[in-house]
N, C-alpha and C positions, 0 to 999 in steps of 0.2 A: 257586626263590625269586628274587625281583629284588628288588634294593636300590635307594631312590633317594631322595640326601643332599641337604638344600636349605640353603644357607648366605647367613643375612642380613649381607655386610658389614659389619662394626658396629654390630651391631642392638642388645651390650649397652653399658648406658651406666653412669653413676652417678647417684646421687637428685638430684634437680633443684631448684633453692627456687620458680622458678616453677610445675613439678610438686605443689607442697606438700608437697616431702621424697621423688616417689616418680620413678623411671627412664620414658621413655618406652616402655618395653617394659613397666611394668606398667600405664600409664595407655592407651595403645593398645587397641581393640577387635580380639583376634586368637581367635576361636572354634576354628578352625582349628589353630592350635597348640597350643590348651590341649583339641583333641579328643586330638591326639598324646600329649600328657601326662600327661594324666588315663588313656588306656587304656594306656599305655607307661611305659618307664623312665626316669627323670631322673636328673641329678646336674648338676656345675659340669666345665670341663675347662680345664687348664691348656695351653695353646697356643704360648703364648711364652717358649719357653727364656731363661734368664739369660744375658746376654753378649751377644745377639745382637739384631738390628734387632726393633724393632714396628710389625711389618707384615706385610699378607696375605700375601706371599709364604712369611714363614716358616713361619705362623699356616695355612696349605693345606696345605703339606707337612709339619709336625706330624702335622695328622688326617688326613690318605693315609698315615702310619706310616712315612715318611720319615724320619731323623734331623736338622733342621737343620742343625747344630751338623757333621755329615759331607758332606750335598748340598749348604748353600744356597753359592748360587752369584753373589747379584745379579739384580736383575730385570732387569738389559739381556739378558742370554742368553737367558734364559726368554722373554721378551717378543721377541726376535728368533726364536727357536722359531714364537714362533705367526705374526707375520708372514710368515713363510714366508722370512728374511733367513739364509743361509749363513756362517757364522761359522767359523775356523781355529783349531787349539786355540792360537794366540796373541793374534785378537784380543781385544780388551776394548771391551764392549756396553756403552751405558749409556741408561737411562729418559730422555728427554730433555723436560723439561716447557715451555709456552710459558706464563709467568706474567706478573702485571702489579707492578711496581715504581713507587711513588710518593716522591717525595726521598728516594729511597736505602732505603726498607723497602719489605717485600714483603709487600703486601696479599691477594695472590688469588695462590694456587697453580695455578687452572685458567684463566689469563690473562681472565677474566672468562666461565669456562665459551664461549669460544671454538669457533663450527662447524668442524666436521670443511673443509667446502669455504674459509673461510678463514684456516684453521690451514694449510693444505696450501700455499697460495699464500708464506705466511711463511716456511714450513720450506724450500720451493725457493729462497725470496729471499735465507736464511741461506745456504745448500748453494752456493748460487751463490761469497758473499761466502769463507766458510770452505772449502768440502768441494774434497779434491784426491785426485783417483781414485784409486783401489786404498792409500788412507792415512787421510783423514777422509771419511766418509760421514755424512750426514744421511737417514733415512728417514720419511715421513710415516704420524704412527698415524691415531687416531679422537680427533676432539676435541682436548682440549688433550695427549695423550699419545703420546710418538713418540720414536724411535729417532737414536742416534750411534754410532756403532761409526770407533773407533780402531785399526786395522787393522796386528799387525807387534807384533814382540816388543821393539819401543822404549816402548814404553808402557807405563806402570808401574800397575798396578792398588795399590800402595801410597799410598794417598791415600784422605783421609775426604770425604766427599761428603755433605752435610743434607739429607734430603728435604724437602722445599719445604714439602709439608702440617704438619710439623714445627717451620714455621718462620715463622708465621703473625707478622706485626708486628717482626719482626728485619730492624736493618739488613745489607741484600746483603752490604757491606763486611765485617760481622761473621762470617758463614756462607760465605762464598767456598770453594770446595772447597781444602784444605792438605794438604801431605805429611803422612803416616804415619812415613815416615824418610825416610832421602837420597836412596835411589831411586825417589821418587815426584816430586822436586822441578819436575823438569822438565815430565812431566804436568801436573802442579797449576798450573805457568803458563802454558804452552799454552789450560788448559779459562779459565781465573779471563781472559786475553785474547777470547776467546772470547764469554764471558757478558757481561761489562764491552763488550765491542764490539759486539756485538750492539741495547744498546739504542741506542746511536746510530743504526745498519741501520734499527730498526723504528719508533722515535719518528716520524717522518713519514711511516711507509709510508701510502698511500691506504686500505689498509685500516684504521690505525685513527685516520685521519684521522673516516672515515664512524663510525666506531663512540663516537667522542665526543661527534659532532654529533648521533648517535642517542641518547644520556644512556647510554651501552654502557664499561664498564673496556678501555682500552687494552691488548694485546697486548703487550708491550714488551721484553723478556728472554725469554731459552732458560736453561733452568736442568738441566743434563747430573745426574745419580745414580743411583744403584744398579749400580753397576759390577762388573761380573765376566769371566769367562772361561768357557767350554764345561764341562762334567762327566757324564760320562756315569752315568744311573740305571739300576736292577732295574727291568725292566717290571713293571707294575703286576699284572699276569696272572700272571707268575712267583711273585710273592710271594703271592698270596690266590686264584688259580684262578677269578677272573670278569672278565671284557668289558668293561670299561668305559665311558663315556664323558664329554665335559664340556660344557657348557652355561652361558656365559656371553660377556659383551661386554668382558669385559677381557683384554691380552694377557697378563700376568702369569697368571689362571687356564689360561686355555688352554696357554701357554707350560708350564706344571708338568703339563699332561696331555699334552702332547706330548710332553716327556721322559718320561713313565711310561708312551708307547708307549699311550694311549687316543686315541678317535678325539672330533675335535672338533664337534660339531654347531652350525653358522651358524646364528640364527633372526633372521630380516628384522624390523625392528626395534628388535633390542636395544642399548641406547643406553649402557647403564653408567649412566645418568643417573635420573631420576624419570619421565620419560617411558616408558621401557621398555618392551617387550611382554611383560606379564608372562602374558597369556594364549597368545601365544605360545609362549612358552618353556615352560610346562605341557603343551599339544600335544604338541610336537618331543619334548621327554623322551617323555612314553605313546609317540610313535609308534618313539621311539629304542631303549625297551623291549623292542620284538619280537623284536631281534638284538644286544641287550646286555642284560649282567646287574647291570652298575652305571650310576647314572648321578648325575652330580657334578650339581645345580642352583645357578648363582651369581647371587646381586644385589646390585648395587653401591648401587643408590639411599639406604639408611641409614647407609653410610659418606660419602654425600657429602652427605646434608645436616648430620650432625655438623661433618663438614669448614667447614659455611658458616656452623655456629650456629645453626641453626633448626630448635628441637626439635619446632615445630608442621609442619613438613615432615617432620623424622623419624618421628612418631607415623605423619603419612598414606602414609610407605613403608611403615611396619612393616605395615598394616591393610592397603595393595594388596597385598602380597607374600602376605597372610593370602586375603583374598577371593580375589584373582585368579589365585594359583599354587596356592598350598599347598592350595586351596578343590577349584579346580580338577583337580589331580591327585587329592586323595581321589576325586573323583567316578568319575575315571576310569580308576583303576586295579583289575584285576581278577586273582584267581590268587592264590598267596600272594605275599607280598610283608613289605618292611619301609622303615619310613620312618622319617627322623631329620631334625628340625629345630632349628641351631645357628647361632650367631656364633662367626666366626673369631678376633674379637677385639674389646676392647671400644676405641670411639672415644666421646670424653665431648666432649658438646655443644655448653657452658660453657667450654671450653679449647681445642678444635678439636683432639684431637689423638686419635692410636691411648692405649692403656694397657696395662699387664701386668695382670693381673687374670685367674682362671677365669670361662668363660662359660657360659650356659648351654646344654645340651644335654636333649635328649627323643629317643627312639626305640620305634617301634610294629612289632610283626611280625605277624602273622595266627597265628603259631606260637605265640604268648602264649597261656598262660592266666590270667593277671590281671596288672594294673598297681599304679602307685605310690596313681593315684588323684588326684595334686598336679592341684587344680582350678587354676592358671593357670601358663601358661607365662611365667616372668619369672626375674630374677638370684635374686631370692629365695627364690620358692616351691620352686623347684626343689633349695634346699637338705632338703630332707623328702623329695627321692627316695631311693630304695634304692642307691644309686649314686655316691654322696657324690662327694668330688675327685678324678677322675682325671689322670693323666699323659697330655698329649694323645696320645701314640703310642701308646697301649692303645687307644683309641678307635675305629680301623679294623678291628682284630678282633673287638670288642666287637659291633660293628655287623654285621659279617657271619656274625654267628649265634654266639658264643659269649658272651653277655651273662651268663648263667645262673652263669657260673663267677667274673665280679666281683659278683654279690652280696653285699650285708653277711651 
């Protein structure tokens, strides 16, 4: 049997008044996942623990059957995992975002969705001004997404840190990262010098000298979160006896299959963005298949157009991920098998932001002999599966062949 999990980013949402009261997952053309649905079992799943961040990070290791709440760690760690970045179990990683700041609020969390080759130039111009060898490092991700790593047991991981996309139209001043207690203090002013210094560095860099004059969002601020330290996980094979793999453009997902000891599959192309190879990434999985028995499929593009507000862009990830993956691997997958198509979490539109909320889930096995039947895959319909609310961390076993025993 091969398993292989497709996870849309944010794909669920809340009803929309432009919608006429309905989510873009219900108003989306997705054949494809409502073939899943209909021949498979549905239900809702709850993904985000109480007390703890909302976001993918936690919301992936949830359904990998992770406990949050005992691994998560911050997405600096994880995301310095997949960059291939060496970490000591003292220092502290963190997400480093390049955003854009307009009179003190913070407009764009993706510094105006910012290229990889002129993100890279900024992040060296900062590393330059800040980074002091074997203490502060700057690392350069993909796009507006990349790495700080404070290096040495002087650095206090006590300190609350906003993630950016959270913080859509807040002024900096008010979100500034702050001690958690006394021993963060020093941290907290370190980073808050940092950031605040920073936009003076990049307000006139040539770079987004040109990108103003192009009608382009200035570049302007580094914005350091999700900060943690090293944790070491149960391989993913120990716990459930199949192979893994992951398949996606973001370090955070890859970062969480690295720690769970799965191997990561690069597919040329994949952007994290709407651009995507999303036929790409359908390939590589079928071909990743032969010599694994899981394989993780991630896309970022429905989280990032909620992130921007534009649910007419959300609709048309939800429908490429439908046609061009999901379409795609049906076609070409052969053997028994079992397929599940889900949101990590839901991000709403209208607010730009993640949410708690269960999402919806669907899974199809060749092992089936009959389904729920629910003709559309959406937050709703999926409440008439057989399958009703689970606890996200049931969800992993569920999937790999013991469904039969959460039936109502």
């Amino acid at each position: 049997m091969k398993y292989i999990l497709i996870i849309g980013d944010g794909m669920a949402d809340h009803p929309l008044e432009e919608l006429g009261g309905k989510t873009p997952l219900q108003v989306a053309e997705h054949p494809n996942m409502d073939y899943i649905a209909s021949r498979g079992v549905c239900g809702s799943l709850e993904t985000l623990p109480q007390g703890l961040n909302v976001g993918t990070d936690v919301a992936i290791m949830t359904i990998l059957g992770y406990d949050p709440r005992r691994f998560h760690i911050g997405r600096g760690p994880l995301e310095a995992a997949s960059m291939g970045i060496k970490l000591s179990k003292d220092d502290l990683a963190f997400r480093c975002n390049l955003i854009t700041v307009k009179e003190d609020i913070l407009i764009d969390y993706s510094g105006g969705h910012i290229s990889t080759e002129e993100a890279r130039e900024l992040i060296g111009y900062i590393s330059k001004a800040y980074g002091r060898t074997g203490e502060i490092e700057f690392f350069s991700g993909v796009g507006y997404r990349h790495l700080l790593v404070l290096r040495g047991d002087k650095y206090s991981d006590k300190i609350i840190c906003t993630p950016p996309h959270d913080a859509l139209n807040r002024p900096v001043s008010e979100i500034l990262p702050r001690q958690s207690d006394e021993r963060g203090a020093k941290t907290a002013q370190i980073l808050n010098k940092m950031i605040v210094g920073s936009r003076d560095l990049l307000f006139d860099h040539p770079i987004n000298r040109k990108r103003v004059e192009e009608g382009m969002k200035p570049t302007n601020m580094i914005w350091p979160w999700g900060q943690g330290r090293m944790l070491n996980f149960q391989p993913f094979y120990d716990i459930y006896g199949v192979r893994g793999a992951v398949i996606s453009a973001v370090d955070i997902v890859n970062g969480i299959g690295i720690f769970a000891g799965m191997d990561i599959i690069r597919v040329p192309g994949a952007t994290g963005y709407y651009d995507t190879n999303y036929e790409g990434k359908a390939d590589y999985a079928l071909k990743g298949l032969r010599d694994h028995d899981f394989m993780l499929v991630h896309v970022e593009a429905p989280d990032e157009a909620s992130h921007i507000g534009d649910y007419k862009l959300k609709i048309k990830t939800i429908e490429d991920l439908d046609k061009r993956l999901v379409g795609r691997l049906l076609e070409g997958l052969e053997g028994d098998h079992t397929i599940a198509i889900l949101s990590d979490h839901a991000t709403l539109t209208d607010l730009r932001v993640h949410a708690r909320g269960p999402v919806p889930f669907a899974i199809f096995s060749t092992s089936q002999s009959n389904g729920d039947r629910v003709e559309h895959f959406d937050e709703f319909s999926v409440r008439e599966g057989s399958l009703g609310i689970l606890e996200g961390e049931k969800f992993m076993p569920l999937f790999l062949g013991r469904h039969e025993s959460h039936r109502k």
